[in-house]
mmCIF file of the C-alpha atoms, coordinates in Angstrom:
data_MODEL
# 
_entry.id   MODEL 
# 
loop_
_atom_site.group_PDB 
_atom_site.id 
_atom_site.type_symbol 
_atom_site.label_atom_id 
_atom_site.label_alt_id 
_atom_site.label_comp_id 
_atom_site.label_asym_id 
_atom_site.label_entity_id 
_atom_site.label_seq_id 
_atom_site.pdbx_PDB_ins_code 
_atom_site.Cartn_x 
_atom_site.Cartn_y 
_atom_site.Cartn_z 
_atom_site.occupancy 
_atom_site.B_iso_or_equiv 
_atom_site.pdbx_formal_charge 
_atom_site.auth_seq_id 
_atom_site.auth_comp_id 
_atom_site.auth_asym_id 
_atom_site.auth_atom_id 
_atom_site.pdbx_PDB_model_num 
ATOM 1  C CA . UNK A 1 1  ? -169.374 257.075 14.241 1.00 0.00 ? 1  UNK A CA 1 
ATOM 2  C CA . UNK A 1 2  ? -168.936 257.109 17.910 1.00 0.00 ? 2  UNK A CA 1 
ATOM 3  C CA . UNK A 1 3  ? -166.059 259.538 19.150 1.00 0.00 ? 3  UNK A CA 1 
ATOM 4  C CA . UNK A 1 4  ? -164.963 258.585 22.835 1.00 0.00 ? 4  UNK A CA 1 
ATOM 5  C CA . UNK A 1 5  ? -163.999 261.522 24.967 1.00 0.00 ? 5  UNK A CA 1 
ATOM 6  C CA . UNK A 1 6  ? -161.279 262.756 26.481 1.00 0.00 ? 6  UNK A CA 1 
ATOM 7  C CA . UNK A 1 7  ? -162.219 261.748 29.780 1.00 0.00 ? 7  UNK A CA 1 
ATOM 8  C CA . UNK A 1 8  ? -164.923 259.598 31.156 1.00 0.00 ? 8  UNK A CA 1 
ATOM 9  C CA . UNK A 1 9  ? -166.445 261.897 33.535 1.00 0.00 ? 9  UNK A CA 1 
ATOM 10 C CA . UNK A 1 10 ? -165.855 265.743 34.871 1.00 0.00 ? 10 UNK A CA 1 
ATOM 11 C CA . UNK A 1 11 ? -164.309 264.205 38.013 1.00 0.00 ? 11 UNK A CA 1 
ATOM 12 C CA . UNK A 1 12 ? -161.118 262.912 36.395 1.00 0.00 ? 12 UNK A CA 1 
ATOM 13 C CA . UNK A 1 13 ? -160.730 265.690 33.905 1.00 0.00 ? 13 UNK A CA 1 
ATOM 14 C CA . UNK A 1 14 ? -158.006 267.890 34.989 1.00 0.00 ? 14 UNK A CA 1 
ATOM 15 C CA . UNK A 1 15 ? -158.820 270.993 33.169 1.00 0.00 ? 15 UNK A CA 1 
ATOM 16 C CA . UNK A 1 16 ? -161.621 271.303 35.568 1.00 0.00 ? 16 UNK A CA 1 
ATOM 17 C CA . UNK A 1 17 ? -161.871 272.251 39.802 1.00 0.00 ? 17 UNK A CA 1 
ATOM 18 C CA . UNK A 1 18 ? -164.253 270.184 42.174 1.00 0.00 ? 18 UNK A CA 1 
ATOM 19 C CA . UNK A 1 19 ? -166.189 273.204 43.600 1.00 0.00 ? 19 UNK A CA 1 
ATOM 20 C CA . UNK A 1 20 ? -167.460 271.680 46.667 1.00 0.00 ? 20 UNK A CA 1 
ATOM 21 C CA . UNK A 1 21 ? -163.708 270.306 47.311 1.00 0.00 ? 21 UNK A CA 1 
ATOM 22 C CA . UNK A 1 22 ? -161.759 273.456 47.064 1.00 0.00 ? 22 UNK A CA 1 
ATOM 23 C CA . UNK A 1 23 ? -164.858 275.261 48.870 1.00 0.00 ? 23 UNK A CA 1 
ATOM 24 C CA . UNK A 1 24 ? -164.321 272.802 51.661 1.00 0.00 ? 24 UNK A CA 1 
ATOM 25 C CA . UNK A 1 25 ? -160.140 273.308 51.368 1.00 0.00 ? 25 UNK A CA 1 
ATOM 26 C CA . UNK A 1 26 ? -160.231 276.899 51.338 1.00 0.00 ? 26 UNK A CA 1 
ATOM 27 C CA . UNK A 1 27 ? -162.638 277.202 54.786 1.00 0.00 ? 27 UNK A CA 1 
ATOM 28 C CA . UNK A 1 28 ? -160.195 274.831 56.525 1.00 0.00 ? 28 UNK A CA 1 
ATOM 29 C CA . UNK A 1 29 ? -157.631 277.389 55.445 1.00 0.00 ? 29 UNK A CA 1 
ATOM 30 C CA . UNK A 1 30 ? -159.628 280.103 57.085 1.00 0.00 ? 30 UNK A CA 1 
ATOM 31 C CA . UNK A 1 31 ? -160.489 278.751 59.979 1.00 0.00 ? 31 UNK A CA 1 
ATOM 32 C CA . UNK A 1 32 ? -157.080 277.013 60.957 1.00 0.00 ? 32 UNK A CA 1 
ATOM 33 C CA . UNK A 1 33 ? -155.355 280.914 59.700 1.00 0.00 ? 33 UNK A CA 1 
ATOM 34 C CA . UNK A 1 34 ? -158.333 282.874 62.153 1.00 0.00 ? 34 UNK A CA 1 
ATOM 35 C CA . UNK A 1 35 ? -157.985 280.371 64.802 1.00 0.00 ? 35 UNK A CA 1 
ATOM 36 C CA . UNK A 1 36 ? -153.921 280.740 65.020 1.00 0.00 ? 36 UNK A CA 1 
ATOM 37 C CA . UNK A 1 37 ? -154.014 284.605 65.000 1.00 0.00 ? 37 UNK A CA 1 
ATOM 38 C CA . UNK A 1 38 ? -152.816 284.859 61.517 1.00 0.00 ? 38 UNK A CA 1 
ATOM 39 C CA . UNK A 1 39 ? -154.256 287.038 58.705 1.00 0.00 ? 39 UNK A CA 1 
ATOM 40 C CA . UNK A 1 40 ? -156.179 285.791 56.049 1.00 0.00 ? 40 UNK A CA 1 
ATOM 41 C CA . UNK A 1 41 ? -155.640 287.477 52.200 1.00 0.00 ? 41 UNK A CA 1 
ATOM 42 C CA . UNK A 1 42 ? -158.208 289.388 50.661 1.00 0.00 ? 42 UNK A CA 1 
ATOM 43 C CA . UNK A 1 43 ? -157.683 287.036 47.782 1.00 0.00 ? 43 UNK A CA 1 
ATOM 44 C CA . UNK A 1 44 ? -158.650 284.038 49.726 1.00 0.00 ? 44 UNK A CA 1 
ATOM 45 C CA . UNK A 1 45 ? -161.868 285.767 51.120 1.00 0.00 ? 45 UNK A CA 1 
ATOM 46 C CA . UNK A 1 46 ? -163.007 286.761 47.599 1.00 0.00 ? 46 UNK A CA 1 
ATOM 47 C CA . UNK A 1 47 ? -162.462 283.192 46.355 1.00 0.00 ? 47 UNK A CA 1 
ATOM 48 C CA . UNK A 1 48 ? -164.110 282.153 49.407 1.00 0.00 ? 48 UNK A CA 1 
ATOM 49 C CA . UNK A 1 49 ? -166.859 284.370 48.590 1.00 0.00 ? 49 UNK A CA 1 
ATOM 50 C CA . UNK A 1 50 ? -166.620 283.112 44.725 1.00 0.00 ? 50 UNK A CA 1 
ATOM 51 C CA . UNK A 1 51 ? -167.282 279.477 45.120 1.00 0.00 ? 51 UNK A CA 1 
ATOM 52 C CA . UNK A 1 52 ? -169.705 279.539 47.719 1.00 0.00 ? 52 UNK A CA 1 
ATOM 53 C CA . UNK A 1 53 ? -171.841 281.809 45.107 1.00 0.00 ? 53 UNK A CA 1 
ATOM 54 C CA . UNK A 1 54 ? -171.295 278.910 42.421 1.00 0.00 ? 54 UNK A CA 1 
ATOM 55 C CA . UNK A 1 55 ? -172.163 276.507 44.623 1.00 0.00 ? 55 UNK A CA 1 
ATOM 56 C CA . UNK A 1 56 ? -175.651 278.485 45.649 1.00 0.00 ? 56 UNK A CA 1 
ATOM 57 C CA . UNK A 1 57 ? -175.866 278.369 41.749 1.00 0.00 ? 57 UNK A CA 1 
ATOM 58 C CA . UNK A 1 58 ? -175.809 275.075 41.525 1.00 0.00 ? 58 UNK A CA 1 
ATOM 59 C CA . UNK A 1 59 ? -172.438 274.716 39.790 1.00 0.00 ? 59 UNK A CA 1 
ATOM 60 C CA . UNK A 1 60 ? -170.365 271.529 40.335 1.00 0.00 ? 60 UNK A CA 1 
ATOM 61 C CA . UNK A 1 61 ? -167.022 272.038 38.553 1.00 0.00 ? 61 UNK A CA 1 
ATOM 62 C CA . UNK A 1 62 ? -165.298 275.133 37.287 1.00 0.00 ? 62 UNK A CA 1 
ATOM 63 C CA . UNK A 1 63 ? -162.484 275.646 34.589 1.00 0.00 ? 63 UNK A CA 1 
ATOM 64 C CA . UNK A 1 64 ? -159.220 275.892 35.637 1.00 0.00 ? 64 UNK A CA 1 
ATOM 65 C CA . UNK A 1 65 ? -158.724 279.140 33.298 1.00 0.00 ? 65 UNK A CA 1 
# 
């Protein structure tokens, strides 16, 4: 018995975050916010910080929870 999944790769499940895309989202974020004078969150540094560690790790995709 074959059981199909849910979804037919990681890229179109939505429980999950493209690493590498909301690494590169998050930069342009900083950069546009330190270029225009404006402050950037703590919160957005440490997730910053976050993904670029999972992405040194060699992780792809991340849960959403």
């Amino acid at each position: 018995m074959l059981i199909e999944p849910a979804y037919p790769n990681a890229a179109s499940d939505p429980r999950l975050t493209n690493v590498h895309a909301e690494y590169k989202r998050l930069r342009n974020l900083i950069n546009d916010k330190e270029w225009h004078c404006q402050t950037v969150t703590p919160a957005d540094r440490a997730k910053y910080k976050h993904l670029r560690e999972l992405l040194d790790a060699g992780k792809f995709y991340t849960p959403n929870f």
